[in-house]
C-alpha positions in Angstrom: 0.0 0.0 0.0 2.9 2.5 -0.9 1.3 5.6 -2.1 -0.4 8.8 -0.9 -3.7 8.6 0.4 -5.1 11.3 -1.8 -4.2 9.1 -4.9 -5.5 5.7 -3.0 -9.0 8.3 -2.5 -8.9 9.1 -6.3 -8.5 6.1 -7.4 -11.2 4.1 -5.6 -13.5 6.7 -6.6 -12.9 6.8 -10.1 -13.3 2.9 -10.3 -16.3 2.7 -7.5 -18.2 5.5 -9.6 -18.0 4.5 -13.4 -19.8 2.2 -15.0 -18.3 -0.2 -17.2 -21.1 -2.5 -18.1 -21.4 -1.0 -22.1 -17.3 -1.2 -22.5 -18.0 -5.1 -21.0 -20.2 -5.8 -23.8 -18.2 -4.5 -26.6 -15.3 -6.5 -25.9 -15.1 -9.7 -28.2 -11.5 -11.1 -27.8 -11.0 -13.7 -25.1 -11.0 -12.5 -21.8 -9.8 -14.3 -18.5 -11.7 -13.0 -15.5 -10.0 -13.9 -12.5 -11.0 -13.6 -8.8 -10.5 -15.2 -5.1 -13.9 -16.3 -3.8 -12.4 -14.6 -0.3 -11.8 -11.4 -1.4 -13.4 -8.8 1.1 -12.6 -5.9 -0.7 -14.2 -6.5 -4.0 -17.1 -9.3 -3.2 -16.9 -12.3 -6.3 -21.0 -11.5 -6.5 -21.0 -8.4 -7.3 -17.8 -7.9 -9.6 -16.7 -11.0 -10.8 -20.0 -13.2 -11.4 -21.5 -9.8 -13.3 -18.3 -9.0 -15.5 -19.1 -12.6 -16.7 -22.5 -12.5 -17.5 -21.6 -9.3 -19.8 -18.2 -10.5 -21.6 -18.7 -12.5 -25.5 -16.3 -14.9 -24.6 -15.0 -14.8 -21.3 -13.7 -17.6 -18.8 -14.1 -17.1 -15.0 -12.3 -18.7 -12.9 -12.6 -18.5 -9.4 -10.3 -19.8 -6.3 -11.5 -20.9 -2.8 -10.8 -19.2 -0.1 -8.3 -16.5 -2.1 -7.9 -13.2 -1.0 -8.2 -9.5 -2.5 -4.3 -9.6 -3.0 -4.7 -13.3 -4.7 -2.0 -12.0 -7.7 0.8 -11.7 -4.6 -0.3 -13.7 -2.1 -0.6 -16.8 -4.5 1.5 -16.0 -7.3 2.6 -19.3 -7.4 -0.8 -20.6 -8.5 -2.3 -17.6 -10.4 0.9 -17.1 -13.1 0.9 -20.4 -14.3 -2.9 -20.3 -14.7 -2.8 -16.9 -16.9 0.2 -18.4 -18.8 -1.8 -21.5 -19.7 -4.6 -19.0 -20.9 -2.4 -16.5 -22.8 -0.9 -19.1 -24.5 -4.0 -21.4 -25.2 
């Protein structure tokens, strides 16, 4: 969390006030949506499981029990898994 508080504010606001549901829609290449089934700061319900529903041809994939920070905290799991869909 290195960063000034003023940017963190920004930041939240910007992506907690704009809606991206029309952008969602118009995007037709694959798309890998990734997300930890734990995470407390952005609940799977009402980010993940609706960016799915929206996307032409996206892939969720959830983990159990992962966290907000899943991409640090479980690196070891979640770069393999976006290799194998980058490269598919």
């Amino acid at each position: 969390m290195m960063g000034g508080a003023q940017a963190h504010y920004e930041g939240i606001k910007a992506f907690s006030e704009t809606d991206f549901t029309d952008d969602l829609g118009a995007i037709e290449v694959p798309t890998l949506v990734m997300h930890g089934d734990d995470d407390q700061v952005v609940p799977i319900a009402v980010s993940a499981e609706r960016t799915i529903k929206l996307l032409k041809n996206g892939t969720l994939k959830v983990y159990p029990g992962y966290p907000h920070g899943m991409c640090t905290t479980h690196a070891d799991v979640i770069n393999p898994d976006l290799l194998a869909f980058i490269q598919a």
